[in-house]
C-alpha angles and dihedrals in degrees: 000000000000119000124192115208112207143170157113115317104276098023085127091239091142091052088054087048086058100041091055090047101037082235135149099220109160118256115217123219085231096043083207099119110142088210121097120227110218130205133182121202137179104240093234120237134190093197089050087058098047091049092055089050091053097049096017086218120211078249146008130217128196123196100255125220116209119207123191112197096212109201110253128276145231132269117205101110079215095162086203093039098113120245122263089232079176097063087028092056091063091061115033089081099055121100100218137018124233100191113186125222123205109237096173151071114263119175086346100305118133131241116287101180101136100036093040085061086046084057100052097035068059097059101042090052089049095046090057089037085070091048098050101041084058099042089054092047099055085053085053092052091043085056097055089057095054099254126151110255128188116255103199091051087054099045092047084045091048087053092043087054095048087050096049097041075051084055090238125145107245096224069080088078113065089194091057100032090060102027113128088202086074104033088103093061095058090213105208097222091034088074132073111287129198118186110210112193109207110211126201127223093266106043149161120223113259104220141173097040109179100197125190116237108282086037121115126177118223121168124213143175103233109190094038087048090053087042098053089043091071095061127078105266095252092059091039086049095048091051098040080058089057100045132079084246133126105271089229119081106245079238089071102037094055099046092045080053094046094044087047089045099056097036099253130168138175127246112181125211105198133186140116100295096034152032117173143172116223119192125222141168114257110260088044117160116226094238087050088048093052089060087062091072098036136341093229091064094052096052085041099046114144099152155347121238100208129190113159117230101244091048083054091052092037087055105035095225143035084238085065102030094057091040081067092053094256110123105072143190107245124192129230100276105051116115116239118226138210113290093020106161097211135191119176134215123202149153130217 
């Protein structure tokens, strides 16, 4: 999972970077680099750790969420400013935004939490605005020569326009949003967004947040939660214990909302040289799923060993567990669900 971090200069989004890698990357006074800063983090998971205890594995492998700090961005809402492809380049891969919203006073400037988010929601419509008014105009000018078009491309790019001209993200559009059509553009409001409002200290309650379809609300501390990363996670615990903060790491917060926010869930493959945590999205089939580890079990699927994560636990071991019937043979098409314990078998 690849997650882009984006927002006004002085937004602190490099403060919550390094907050969520327990990095020291420098935070500039402008906030305006057009380098990304990338980290990489296991996505930490209490089942994982249970599962290696109980087969102390050879190694253990956690799922891994990328974040790429993207410097900030301007604000001038100008429609024939050109586009920074540079800064845009950083995030069209990844597959969610977390924008950052100052929620706090900085040189004497108040709080701008709400219509900070309004300016950059801005910034990601006209930034598709741009792509979609040339991509239609080259069909128009296919048309005029004569040239076959897609239809159904035109037509989901026509509704994409009158949505954007209406300043509406276009993850407001199903049609749009999971179109494979338009899946090559990477439109930037057309992906999962989670607004993360970074408090100060000293902070007023942002309230009465109307948020588009594909659009969660989470609210950090930024600078205590960079604070506490860069200590071991006892001491961080003990005085997390002793501050007005979220009991929760902000680590852990963001990734729960961006796994809840692209529809992700967890399937485990356990044994002596190897535990490991695989990510899916949610509705997976189990010969799909199998493709996620290697190709070759997937063309050679012939069944799914499955064991869900809680009988295991209740039971204390798979021995026991399937003794009680629990472990099954499932076929191709059933859906795996969060905590599977999965072993495939296949046959190439």
């Amino acid at each position: 999972m690849k997650l882009a971090i984006i927002g006004l200069p002085g937004s602190g989004k490099t403060t919550l970077f390094n907050a969520l890698t327990r990095g020291h990357a420098a935070i500039s006074a402008g906030g305006r680099s057009r380098e990304a800063n990338i980290g990489v983090v296991k996505v930490p998971d209490g089942r994982v750790d249970l599962l290696s205890t109980m087969y102390e594995p050879q190694k253990t492998i956690y799922a891994y969420v990328e974040y790429a700090d993207v410097g900030g961005l301007d604000s001038s809402g100008e429609k024939d400013k050109p586009l920074d492809e540079k800064l845009w380049a950083l995030v069209r891969p990844a597959d969610a935004i977390v924008l950052v919203a100052r929620n706090f006073e900085t040189g004497g400037i108040a709080p701008t939490a709400r219509p900070d988010i309004g300016k950059v929601e801005s910034e990601l419509i006209l930034a598709d605005l741009i792509v979609v008014e040339k991509r239609l105009a080259r069909i128009e000018e296919d048309k005029k020569r004569g040239r076959k078009i897609d239809e159904e491309e035109h037509n989901l790019l026509s509704m994409c326009l009158t949505a954007l001209e209406e300043e509406k993200p276009l993850r407001s559009l199903s049609e749009a949003a999971s179109s494979p059509l338009l899946r090559g553009f990477s439109l930037l409001s057309a992906k999962p967004i989670l607004w993360v409002i970074n408090n100060g200290e000293k902070y007023a309650k942002v309230e009465g947040y109307e948020t588009p379809p594909n659009t969660m609300v989470a609210e950090v501390c930024g600078q205590l939660e960079m604070e506490l990363a860069q200590l071991s996670p006892e001491e961080s615990e003990v005085f997390r214990g002793g501050l007005e903060v979220d009991a929760e790491p902000a680590l852990q917060r963001i990734i729960r909302y961006s796994y809840a926010l692209l529809g992700l869930v967890s399937f485990f493959t356990v044994g002596k040289d190897e535990v490991r945590a695989w990510t899916i999205v949610k509705g997976t089939p189990a010969r799909k799923a199998a493709g996620v580890i290697h190709s070759d079990i997937e063309k050679g699927f012939i069944r799914a060993e499955v064991l869900a994560y809680g009988d295991l636990v209740e039971h204390g071991s798979y021995a026991q567990a399937q003794k009680k019937g629990l472990a099954r043979l499932e076929g191709r098409d059933y859906i795996v669900q969060d905590g599977d314990i999965i072993n495939f078998r296949f046959n190439v």
